[in-house]
Structures are given as C-alpha cells and as structure tokens.
LUMFIDO-767096 format. One record per residue: x negated, y negated, z negated of N, C-alpha, C in turn; residue in three letters. Coordinates in nm, 2 decimals, decimal comma. Layout:
ROMAR nc1 nc2 nc3 cac1 cac2 cac3 cc1 cc2 cc3 aa
ROMAR X Y Z X Y Z X Y Z Ala
...
END
This chain:
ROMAR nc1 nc2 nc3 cac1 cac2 cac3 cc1 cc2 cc3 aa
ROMAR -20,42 -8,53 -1,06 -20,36 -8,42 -1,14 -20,24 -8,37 -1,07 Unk
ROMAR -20,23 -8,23 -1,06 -20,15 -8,19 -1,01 -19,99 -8,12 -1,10 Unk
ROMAR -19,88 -8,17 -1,06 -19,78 -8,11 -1,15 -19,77 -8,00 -1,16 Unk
ROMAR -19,68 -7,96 -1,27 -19,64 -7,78 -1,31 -19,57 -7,72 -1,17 Unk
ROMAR -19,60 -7,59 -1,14 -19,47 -7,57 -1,04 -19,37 -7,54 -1,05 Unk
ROMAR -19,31 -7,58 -1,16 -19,16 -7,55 -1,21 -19,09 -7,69 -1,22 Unk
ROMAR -19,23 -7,82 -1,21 -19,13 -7,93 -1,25 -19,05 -8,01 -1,14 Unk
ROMAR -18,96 -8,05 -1,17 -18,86 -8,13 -1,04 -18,87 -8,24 -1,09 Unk
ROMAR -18,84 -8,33 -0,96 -18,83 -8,50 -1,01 -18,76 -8,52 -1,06 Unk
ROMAR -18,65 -8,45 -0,99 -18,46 -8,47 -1,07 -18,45 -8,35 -1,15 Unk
ROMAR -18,40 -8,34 -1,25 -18,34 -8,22 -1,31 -18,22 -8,16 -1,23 Unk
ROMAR -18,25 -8,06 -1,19 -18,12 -7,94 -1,11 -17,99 -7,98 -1,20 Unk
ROMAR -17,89 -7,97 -1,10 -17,73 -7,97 -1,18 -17,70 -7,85 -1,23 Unk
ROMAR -17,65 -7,89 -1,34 -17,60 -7,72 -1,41 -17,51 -7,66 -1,31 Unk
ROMAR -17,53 -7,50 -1,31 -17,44 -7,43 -1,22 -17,27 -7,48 -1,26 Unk
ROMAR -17,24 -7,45 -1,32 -17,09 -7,50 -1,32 -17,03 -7,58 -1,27 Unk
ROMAR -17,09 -7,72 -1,29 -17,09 -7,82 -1,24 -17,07 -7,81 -1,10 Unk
ROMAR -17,24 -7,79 -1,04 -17,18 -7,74 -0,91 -17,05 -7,65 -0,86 Unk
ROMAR -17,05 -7,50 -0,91 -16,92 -7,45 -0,86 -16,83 -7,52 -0,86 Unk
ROMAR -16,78 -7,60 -0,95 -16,71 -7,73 -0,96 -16,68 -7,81 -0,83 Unk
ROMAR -16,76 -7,85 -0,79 -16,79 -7,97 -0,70 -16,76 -7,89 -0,57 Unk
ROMAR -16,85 -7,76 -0,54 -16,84 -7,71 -0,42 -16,66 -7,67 -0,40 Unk
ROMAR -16,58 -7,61 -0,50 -16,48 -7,58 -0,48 -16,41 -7,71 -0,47 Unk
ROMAR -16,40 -7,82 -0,48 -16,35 -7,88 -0,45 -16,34 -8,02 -0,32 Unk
ROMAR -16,52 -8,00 -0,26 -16,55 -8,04 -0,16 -16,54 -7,94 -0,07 Unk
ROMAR -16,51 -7,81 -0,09 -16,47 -7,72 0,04 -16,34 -7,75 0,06 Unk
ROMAR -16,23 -7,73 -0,03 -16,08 -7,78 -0,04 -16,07 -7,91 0,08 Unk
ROMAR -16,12 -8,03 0,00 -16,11 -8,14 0,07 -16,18 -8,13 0,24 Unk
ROMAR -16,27 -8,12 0,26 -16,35 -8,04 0,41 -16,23 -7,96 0,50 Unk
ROMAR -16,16 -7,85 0,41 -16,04 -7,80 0,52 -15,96 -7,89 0,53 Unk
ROMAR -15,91 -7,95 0,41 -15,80 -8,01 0,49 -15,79 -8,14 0,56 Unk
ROMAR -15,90 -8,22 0,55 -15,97 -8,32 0,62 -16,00 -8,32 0,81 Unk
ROMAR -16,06 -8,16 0,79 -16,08 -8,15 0,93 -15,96 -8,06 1,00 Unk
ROMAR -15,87 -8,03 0,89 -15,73 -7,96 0,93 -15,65 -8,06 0,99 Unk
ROMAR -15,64 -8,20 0,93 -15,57 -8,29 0,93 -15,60 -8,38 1,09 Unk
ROMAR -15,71 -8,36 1,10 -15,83 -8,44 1,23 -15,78 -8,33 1,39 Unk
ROMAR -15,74 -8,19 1,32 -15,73 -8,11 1,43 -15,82 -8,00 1,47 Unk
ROMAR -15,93 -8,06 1,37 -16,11 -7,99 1,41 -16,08 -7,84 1,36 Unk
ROMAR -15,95 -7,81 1,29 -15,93 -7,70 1,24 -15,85 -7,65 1,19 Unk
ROMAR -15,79 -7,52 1,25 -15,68 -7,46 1,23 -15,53 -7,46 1,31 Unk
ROMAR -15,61 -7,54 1,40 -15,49 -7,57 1,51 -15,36 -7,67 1,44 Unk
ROMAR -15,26 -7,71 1,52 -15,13 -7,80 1,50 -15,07 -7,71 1,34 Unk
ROMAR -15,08 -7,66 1,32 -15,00 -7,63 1,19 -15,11 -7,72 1,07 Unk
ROMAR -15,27 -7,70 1,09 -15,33 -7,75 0,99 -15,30 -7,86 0,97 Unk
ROMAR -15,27 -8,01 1,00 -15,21 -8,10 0,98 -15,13 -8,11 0,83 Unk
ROMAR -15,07 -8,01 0,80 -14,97 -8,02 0,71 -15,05 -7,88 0,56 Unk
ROMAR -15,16 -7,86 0,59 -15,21 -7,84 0,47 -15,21 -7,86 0,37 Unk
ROMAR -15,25 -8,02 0,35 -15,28 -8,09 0,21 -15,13 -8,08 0,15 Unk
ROMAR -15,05 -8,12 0,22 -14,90 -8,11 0,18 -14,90 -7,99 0,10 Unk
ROMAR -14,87 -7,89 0,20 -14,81 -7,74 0,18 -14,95 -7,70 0,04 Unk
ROMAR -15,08 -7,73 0,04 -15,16 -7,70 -0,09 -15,11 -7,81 -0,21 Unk
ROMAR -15,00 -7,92 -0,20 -14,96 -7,99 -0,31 -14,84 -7,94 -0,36 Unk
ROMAR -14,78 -7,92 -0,28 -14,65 -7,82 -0,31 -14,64 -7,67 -0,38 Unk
ROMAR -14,74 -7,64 -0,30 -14,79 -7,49 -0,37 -14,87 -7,49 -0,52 Unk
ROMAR -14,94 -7,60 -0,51 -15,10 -7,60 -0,65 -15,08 -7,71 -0,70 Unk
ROMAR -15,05 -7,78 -0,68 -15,02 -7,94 -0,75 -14,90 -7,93 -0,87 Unk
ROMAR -14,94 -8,03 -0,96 -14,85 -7,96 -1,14 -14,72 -8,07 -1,03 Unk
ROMAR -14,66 -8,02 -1,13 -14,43 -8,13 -1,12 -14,42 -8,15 -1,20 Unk
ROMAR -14,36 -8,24 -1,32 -14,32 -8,26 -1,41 -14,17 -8,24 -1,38 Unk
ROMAR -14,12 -8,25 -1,27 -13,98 -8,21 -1,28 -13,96 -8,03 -1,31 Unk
ROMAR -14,06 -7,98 -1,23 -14,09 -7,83 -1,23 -14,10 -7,77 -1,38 Unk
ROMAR -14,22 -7,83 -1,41 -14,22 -7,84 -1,57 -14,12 -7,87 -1,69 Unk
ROMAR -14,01 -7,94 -1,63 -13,88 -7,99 -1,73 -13,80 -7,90 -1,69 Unk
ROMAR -13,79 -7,80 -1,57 -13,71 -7,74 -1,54 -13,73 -7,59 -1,61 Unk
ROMAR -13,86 -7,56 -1,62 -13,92 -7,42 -1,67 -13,89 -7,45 -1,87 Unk
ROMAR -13,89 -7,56 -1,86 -13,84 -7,57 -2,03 -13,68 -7,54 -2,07 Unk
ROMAR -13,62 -7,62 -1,96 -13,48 -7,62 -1,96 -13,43 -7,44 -1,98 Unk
ROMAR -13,48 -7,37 -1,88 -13,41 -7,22 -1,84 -13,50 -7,13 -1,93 Unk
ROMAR -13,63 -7,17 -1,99 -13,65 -7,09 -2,11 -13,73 -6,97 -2,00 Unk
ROMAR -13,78 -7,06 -1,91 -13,85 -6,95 -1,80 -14,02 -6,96 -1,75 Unk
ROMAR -14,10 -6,91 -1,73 -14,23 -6,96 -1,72 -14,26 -6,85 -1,63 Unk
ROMAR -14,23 -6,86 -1,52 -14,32 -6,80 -1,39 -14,46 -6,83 -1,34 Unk
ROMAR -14,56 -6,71 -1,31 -14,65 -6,70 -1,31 -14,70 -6,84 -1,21 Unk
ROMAR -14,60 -6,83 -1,08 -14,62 -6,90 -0,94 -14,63 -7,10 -0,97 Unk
ROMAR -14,57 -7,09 -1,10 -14,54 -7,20 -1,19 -14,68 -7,29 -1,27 Unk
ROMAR -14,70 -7,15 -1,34 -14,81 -7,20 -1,47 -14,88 -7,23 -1,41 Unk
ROMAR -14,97 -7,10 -1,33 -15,05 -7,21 -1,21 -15,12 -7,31 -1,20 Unk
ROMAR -15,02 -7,42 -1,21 -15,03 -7,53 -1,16 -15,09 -7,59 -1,27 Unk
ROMAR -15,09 -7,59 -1,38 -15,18 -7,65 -1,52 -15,33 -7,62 -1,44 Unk
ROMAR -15,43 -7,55 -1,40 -15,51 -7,52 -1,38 -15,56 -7,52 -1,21 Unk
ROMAR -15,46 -7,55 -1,11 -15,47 -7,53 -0,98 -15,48 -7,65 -0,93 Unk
ROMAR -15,44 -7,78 -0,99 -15,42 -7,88 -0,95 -15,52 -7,97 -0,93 Unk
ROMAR -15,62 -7,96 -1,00 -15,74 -8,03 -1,06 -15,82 -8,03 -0,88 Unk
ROMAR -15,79 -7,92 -0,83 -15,88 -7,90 -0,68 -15,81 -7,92 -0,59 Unk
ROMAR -15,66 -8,02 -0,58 -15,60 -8,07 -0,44 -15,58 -8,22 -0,53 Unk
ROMAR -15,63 -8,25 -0,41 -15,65 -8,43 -0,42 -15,57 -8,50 -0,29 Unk
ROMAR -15,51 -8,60 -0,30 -15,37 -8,67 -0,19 -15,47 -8,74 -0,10 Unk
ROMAR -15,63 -8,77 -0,08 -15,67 -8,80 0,01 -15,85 -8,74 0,02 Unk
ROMAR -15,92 -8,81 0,11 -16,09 -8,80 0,13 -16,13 -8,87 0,04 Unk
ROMAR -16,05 -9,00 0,02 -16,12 -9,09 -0,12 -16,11 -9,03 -0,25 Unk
ROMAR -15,99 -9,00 -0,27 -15,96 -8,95 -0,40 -16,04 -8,82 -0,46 Unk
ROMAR -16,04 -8,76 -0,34 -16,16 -8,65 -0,37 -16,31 -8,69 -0,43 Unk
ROMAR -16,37 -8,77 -0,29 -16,49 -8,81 -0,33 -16,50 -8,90 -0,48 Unk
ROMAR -16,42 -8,96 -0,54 -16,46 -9,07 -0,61 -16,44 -8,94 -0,79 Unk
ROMAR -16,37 -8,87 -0,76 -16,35 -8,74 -0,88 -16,47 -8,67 -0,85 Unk
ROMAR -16,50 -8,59 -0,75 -16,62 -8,55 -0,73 -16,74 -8,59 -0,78 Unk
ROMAR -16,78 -8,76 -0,75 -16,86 -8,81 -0,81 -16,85 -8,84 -0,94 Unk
ROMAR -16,77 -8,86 -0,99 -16,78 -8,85 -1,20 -16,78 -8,72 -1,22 Unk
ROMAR -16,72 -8,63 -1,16 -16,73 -8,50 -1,19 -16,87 -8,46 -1,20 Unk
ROMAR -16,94 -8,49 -1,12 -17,11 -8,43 -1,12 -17,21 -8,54 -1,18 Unk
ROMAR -17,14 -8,71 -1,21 -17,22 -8,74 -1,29 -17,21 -8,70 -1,43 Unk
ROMAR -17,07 -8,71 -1,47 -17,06 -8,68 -1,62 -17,08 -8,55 -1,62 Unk
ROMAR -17,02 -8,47 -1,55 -17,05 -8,32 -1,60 -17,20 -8,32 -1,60 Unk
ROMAR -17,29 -8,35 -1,55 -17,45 -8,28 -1,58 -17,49 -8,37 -1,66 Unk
ROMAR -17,49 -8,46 -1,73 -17,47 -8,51 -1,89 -17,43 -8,44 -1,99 Unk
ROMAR -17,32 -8,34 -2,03 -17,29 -8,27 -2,09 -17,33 -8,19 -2,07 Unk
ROMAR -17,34 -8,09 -1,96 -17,38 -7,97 -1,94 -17,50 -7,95 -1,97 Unk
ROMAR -17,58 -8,05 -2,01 -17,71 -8,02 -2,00 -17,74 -7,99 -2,19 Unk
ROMAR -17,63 -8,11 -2,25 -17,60 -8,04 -2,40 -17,55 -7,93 -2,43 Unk
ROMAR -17,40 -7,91 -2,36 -17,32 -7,86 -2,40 -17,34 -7,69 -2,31 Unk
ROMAR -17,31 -7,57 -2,39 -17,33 -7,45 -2,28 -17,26 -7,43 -2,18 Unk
ROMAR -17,26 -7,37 -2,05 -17,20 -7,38 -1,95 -17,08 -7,35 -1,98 Unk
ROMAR -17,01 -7,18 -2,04 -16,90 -7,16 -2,05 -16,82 -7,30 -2,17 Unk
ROMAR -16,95 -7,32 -2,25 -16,87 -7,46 -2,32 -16,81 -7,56 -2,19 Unk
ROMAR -16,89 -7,59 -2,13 -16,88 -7,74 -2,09 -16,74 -7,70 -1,94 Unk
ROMAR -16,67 -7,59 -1,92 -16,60 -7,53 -1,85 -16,49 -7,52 -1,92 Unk
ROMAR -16,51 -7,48 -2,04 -16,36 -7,52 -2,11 -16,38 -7,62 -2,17 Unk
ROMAR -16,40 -7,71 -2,17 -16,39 -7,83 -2,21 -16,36 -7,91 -2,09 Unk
ROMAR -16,38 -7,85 -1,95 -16,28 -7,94 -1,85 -16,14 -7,88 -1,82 Unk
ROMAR -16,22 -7,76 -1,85 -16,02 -7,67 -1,77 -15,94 -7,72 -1,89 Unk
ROMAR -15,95 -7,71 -2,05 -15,86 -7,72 -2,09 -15,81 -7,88 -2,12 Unk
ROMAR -15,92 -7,96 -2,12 -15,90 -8,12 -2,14 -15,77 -8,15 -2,01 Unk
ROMAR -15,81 -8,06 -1,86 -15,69 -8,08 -1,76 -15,57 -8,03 -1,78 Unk
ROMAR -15,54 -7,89 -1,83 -15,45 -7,81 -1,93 -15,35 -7,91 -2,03 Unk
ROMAR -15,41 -7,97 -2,08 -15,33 -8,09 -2,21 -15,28 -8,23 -2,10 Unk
ROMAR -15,39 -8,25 -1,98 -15,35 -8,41 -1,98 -15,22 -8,35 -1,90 Unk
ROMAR -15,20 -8,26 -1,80 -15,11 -8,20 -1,74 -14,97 -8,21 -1,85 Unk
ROMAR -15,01 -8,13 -1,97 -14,90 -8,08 -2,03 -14,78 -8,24 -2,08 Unk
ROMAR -14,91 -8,32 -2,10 -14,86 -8,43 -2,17 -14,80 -8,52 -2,02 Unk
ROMAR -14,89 -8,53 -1,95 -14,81 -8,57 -1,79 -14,65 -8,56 -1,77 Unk
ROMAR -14,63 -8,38 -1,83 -14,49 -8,34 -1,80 -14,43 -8,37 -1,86 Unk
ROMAR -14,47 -8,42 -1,97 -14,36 -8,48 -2,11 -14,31 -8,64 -2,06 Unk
ROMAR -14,41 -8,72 -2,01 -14,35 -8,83 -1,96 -14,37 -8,88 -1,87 Unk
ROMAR -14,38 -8,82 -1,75 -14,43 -8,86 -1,67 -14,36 -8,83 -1,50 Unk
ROMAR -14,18 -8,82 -1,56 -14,07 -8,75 -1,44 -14,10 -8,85 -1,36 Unk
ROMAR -14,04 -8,97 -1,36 -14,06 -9,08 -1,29 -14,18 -9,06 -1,10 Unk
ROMAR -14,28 -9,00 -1,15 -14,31 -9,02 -1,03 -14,40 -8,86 -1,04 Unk
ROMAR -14,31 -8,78 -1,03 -14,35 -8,62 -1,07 -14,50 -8,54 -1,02 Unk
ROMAR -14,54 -8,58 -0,93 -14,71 -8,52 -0,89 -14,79 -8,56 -0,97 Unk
ROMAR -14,87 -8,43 -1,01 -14,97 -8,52 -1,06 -15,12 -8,40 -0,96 Unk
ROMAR -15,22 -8,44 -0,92 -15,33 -8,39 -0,89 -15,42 -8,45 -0,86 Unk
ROMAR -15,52 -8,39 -0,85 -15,70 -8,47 -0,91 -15,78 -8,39 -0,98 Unk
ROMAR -15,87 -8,39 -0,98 -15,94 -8,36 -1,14 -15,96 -8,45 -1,24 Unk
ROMAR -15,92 -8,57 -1,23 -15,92 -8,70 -1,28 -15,91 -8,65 -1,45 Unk
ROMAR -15,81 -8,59 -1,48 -15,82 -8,54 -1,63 -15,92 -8,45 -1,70 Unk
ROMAR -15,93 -8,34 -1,58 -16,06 -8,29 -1,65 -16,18 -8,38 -1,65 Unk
ROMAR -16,21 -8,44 -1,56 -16,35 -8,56 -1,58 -16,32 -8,65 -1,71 Unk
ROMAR -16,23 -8,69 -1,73 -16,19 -8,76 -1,85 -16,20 -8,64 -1,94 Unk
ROMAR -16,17 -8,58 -1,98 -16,20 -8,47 -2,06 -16,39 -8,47 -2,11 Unk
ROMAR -16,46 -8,41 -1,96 -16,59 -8,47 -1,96 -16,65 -8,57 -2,05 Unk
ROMAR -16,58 -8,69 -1,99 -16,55 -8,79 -2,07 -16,60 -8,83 -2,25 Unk
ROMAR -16,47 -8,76 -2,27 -16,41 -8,72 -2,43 -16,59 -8,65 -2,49 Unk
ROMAR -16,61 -8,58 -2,40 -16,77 -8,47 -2,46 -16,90 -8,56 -2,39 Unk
ROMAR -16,87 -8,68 -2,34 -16,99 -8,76 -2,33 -17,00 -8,81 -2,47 Unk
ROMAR -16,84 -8,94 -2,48 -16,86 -9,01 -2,59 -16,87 -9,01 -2,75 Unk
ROMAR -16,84 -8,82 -2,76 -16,90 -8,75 -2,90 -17,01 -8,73 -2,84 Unk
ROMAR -17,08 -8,72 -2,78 -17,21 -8,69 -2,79 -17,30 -8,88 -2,82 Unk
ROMAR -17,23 -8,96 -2,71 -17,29 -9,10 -2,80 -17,26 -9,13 -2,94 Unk
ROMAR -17,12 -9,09 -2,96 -17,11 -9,11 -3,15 -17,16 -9,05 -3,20 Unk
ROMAR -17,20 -8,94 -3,15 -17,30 -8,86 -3,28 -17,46 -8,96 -3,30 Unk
ROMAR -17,50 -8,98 -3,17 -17,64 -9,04 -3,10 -17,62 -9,18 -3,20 Unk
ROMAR -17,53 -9,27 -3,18 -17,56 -9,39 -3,24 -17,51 -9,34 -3,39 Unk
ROMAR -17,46 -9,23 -3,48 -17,45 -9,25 -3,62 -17,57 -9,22 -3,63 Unk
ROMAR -17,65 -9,13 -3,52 -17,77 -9,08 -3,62 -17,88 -9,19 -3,64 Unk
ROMAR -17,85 -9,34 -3,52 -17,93 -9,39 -3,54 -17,90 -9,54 -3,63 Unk
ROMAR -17,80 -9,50 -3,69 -17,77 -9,60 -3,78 -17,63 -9,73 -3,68 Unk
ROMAR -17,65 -9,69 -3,61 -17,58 -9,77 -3,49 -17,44 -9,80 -3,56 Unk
ROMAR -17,35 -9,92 -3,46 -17,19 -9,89 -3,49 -17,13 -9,78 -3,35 Unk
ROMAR -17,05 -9,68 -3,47 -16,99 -9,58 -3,33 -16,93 -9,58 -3,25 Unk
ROMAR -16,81 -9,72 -3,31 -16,72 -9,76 -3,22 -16,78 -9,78 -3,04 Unk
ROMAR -16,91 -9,82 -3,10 -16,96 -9,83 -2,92 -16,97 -9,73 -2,86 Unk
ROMAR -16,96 -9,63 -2,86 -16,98 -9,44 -2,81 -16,80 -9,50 -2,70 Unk
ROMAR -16,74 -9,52 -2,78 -16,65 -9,59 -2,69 -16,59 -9,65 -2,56 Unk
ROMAR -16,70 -9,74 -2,54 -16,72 -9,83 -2,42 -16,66 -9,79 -2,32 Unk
ROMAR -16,73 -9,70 -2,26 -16,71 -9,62 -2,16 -16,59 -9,64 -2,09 Unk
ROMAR -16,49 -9,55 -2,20 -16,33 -9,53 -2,21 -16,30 -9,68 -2,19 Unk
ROMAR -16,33 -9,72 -2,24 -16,26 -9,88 -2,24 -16,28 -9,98 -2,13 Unk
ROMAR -16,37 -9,92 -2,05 -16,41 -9,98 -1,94 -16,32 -9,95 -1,83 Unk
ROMAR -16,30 -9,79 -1,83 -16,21 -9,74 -1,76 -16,10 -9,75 -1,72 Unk
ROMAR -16,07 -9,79 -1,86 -15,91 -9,81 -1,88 -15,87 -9,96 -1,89 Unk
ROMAR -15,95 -10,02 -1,89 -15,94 -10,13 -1,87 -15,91 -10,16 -1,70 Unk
ROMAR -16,03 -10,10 -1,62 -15,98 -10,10 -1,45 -15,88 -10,05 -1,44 Unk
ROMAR -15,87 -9,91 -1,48 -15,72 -9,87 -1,42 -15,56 -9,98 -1,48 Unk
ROMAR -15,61 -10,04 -1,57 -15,45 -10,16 -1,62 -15,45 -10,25 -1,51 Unk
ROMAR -15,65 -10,31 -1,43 -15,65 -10,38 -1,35 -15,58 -10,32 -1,19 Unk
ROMAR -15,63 -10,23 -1,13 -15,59 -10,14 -1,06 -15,42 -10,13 -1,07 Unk
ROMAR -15,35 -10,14 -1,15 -15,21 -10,12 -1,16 -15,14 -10,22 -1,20 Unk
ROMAR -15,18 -10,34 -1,21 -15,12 -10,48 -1,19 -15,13 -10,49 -1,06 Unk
ROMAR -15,22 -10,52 -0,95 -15,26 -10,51 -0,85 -15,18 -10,43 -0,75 Unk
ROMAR -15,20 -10,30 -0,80 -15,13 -10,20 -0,70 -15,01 -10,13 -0,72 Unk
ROMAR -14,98 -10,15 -0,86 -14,83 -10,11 -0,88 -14,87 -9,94 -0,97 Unk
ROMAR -14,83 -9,96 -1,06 -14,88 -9,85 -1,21 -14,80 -9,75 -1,19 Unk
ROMAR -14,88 -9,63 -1,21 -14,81 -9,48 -1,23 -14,84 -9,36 -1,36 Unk
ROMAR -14,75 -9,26 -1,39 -14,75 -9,22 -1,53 -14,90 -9,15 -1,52 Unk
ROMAR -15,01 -9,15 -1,41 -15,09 -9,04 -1,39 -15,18 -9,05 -1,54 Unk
ROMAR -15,20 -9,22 -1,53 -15,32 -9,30 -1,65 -15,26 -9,18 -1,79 Unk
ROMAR -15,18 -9,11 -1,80 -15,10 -9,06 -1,96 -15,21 -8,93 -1,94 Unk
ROMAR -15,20 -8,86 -1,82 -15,33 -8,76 -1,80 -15,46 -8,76 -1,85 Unk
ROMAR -15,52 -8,88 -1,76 -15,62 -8,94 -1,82 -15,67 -8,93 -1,95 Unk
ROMAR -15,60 -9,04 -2,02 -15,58 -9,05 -2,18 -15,57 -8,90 -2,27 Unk
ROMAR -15,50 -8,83 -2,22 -15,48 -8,71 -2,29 -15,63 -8,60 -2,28 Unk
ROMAR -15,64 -8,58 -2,13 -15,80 -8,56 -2,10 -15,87 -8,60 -2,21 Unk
ROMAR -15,91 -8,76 -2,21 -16,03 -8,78 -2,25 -15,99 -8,72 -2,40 Unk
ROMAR -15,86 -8,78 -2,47 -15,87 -8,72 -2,63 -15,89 -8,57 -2,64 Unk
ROMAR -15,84 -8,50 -2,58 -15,85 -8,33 -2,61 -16,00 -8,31 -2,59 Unk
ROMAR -16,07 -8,32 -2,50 -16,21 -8,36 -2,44 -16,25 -8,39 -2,60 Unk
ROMAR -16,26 -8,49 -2,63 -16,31 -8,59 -2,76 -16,34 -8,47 -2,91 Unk
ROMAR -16,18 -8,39 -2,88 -16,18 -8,35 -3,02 -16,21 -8,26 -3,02 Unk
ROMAR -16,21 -8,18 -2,88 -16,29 -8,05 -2,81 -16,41 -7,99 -2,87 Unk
ROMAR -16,46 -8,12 -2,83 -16,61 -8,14 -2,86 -16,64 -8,10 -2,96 Unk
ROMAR -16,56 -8,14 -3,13 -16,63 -8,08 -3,21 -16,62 -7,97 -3,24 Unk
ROMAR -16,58 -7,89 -3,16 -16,61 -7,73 -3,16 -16,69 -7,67 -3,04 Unk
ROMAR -16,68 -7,72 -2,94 -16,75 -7,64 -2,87 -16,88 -7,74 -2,86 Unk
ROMAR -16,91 -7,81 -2,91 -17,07 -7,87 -2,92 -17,16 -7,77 -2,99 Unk
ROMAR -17,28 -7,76 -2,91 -17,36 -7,67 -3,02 -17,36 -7,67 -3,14 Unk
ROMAR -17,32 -7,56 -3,24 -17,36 -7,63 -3,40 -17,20 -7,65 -3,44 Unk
ROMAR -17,11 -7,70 -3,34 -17,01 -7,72 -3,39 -16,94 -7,69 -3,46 Unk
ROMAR -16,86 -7,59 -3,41 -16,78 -7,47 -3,49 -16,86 -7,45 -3,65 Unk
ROMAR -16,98 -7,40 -3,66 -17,09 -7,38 -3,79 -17,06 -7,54 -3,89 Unk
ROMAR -17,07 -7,65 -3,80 -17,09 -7,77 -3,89 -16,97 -7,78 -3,95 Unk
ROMAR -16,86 -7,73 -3,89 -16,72 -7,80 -3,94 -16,71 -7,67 -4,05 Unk
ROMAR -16,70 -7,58 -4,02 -16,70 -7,47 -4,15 -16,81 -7,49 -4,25 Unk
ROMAR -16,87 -7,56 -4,23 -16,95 -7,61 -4,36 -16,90 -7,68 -4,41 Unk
ROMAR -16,82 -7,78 -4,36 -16,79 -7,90 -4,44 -16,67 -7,84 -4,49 Unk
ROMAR -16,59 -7,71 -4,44 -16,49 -7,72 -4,51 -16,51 -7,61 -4,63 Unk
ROMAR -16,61 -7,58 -4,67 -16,69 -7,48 -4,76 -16,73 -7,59 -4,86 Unk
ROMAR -16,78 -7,67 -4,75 -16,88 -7,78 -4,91 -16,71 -7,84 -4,96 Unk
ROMAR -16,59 -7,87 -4,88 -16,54 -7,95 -5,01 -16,48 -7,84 -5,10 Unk
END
C-alpha cells in the first residue's frame, strides 16, 4: 500500500516557529564565524558585544528610563530585541532547541499569530519584571523567557488535557518544576543569577496568556462571565 502524497513521516514545523529559529540561528552563525575571523574581517570579533550593547534589555537602562520619566525608541527596543542575541554558540543552540521543540507543540494547537504573541509578549513581561529586580547583574538575553512563555501554553494545554480526563492538574505542572528545579541545581553549582526571575515570569504570563489566546479562549471566558 502506497501512502497519500501529502503525508510526511514528521509533521512540518509551523512557519513561525521556524522564522523564529532561522532568525536566530543566522544571528548566532555571524557572529560565531565573525568571532573565528571567517567573517567580516578584525572588527567582526567584537560583534556579539557591540549586538549586546545595542539589542540586549539593562535593567540599569530600564531604572534609568523610569527615573527621567523618558522612554526612547533606541531603548524600548530592547524588551523585544533581546530574545535574538545570545552570550555564546551554546546558549544559542540549547534556546533554539526548546524553542522548536516546545514551539511546534503549541503551534500546532495554538494559531500562528497566536502562538507569536504568546512568545513576544511572555519575553516582553519576563524582561519587564527582570528590570524590576534584577540590577545586580544588569544583562539580560536569550530567548530563554519567551520559550518559557511557550512553556506557560504547553502546560495549559496539559491542564486542560488531564481535567478533561478526569486526571490531577497539578501534574500539567511537571515540566516547570523540572526546570526549575535544574536551574536551583545549576546555581548552587555555578553561582545564581537574577535571569531565573525572567524565566518565571515568561512561563506565568505564557500560562495566563493562554487563556485567551487558546482557540475558544477569549469565547469560553466571556461565557463564563455571562453565565455568572
């Protein structure tokens, strides 16, 4: 028997996803082989820098734009810029890969423009909250928050999955708890930074995200506030 010719072994990655991934494996690629020499001559070297300085959030920057009551464009930025410069090859790759596993989990529920704001803005919040406490060691960049965001719109999609099956929801949980559990390990070990406050904030905005932009969402919650 011969298969349909539309079927794939693997299901295709949702486009987003990818644009996702590609923009941030081309990022990492220049400045990788900028850094090696392979490109852009002796100034490339100092790329990743000069793209962290320029696109990477501050929380001092951030405390400072609060202080003068000022909000420059070259500034804001950086809530949304940051997510695509990463401090090394590993750092990249290891966000990259949650990025495209969790994102094509959701995206495959969630609609594309859904599942796009539900990463930009889950990184948007962990950022904001970063700047609130997190002067101490001022950089923050990755996409680490939007994936945790991702996150947040996996583990509503398991709490919904285990209430419908009678399940306990608290397990929809795990996940998170797994994670954060390594990273406490990871920072006894290696010495703790305010980035984990990102994270956390990601995955909750992610979490509560969800119940509006999940299919049905927005419609279910205006029901229920009609039925009380």
């Amino acid at each position: 028997m011969s298969s349909a010719p539309h079927d794939h072994p693997v299901n295709p990655l949702p486009p987003v996803i990818v644009a996702l991934f590609l923009v941030i494996v081309g990022l990492e690629a220049m400045f990788s082989l900028g850094a090696r020499g392979i490109l852009g001559g002796p100034e490339a070297v100092g790329w990743r820098q000069a793209a962290i300085q320029d696109y990477g959030f501050n929380a001092e920057v951030f405390a400072w734009m609060r202080q003068q009551g000022l909000w420059p464009m070259e500034h804001l930025k950086r809530f949304g810029t940051y997510i695509f410069i990463h401090g090394s090859f590993t750092h990249a790759l290891i966000g990259g890969v949650m990025l495209l596993a969790l994102g094509k989990f959701v995206a495959e529920v969630f609609a594309q423009w859904a599942t796009l704001v539900l990463f930009v803005a889950s990184a948007v919040v962990g950022a904001l909250v970063f700047g609130f406490v997190g002067p101490e060691r001022p950089w923050l960049m990755g996409t680490f928050p939007g994936v945790y965001g991702l996150i947040g719109g996996f583990t509503y999609l398991m709490w919904l999955k285990l209430g419908q099956m009678g399940a306990k929801q608290y397990r929809a949980f795990t996940l998170i708890g797994l994670l954060m559990a390594l990273q406490l390990v990871f920072g006894l070990l290696f010495g703790a930074n305010s980035t984990w406050v990102a994270d956390v904030a990601g995955f909750a905005s992610g979490f509560v995200l969800s119940f509006f932009l999940a299919p049905g969402g927005w419609a279910k919650i205006r029901a229920k506030i009609r039925h009380r």
